[in-house]
C-alpha positions as a printed Julia matrix, in Angstrom:
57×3 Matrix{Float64}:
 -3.65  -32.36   5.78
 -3.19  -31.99   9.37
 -0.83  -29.0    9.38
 -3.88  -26.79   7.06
 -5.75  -26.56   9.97
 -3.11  -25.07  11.98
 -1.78  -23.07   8.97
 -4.91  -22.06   7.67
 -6.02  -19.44  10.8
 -2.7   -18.69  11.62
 -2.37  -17.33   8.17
 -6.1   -15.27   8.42
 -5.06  -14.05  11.49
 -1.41  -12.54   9.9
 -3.77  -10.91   7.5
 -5.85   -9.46   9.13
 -2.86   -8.16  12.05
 -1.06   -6.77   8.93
 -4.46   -4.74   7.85
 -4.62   -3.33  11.38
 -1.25   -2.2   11.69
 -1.45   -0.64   8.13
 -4.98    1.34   9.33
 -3.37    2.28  12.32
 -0.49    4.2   11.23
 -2.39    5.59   8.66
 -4.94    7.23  10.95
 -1.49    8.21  13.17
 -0.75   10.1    9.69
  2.34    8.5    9.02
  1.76    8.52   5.32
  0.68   12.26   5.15
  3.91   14.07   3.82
  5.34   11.42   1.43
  7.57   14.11  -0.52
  8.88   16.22   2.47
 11.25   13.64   3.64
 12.63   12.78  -0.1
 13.01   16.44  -0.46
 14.58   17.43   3.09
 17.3    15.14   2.01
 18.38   17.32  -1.11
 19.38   20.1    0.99
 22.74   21.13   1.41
 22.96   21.76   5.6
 26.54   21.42   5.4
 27.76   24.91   4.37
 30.92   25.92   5.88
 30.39   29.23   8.41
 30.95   32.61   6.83
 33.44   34.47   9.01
 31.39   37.64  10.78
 32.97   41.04   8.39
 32.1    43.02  11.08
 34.24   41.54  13.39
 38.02   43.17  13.38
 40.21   40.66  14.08
């Protein structure tokens, strides 16, 4: 019965750190562009270099 009154705030004050940390990083706008990453990563960036035609070689 003891430990409830240790456990008790400790677990209200988890909460309540966990709300804060969510409000904060969404007014830092971390969850504004929730696509752009998802779609960034569809993107082929690995396409092999066209030799230059207009070089003679």
């Amino acid at each position: 019965m003891e430990a409830l009154y240790l456990l008790i705030p400790l677990s209200t004050l988890l909460v309540f750190l966990a709300i804060w940390v969510f409000f904060r990083a969404s007014d830092g706008g971390q969850f504004d562009d929730l696509e752009g990453p998802a779609m960034r990563i569809l993107h082929d960036d690995d396409i092999p270099a066209q030799p230059d035609r207009h070089d003679p070689a």
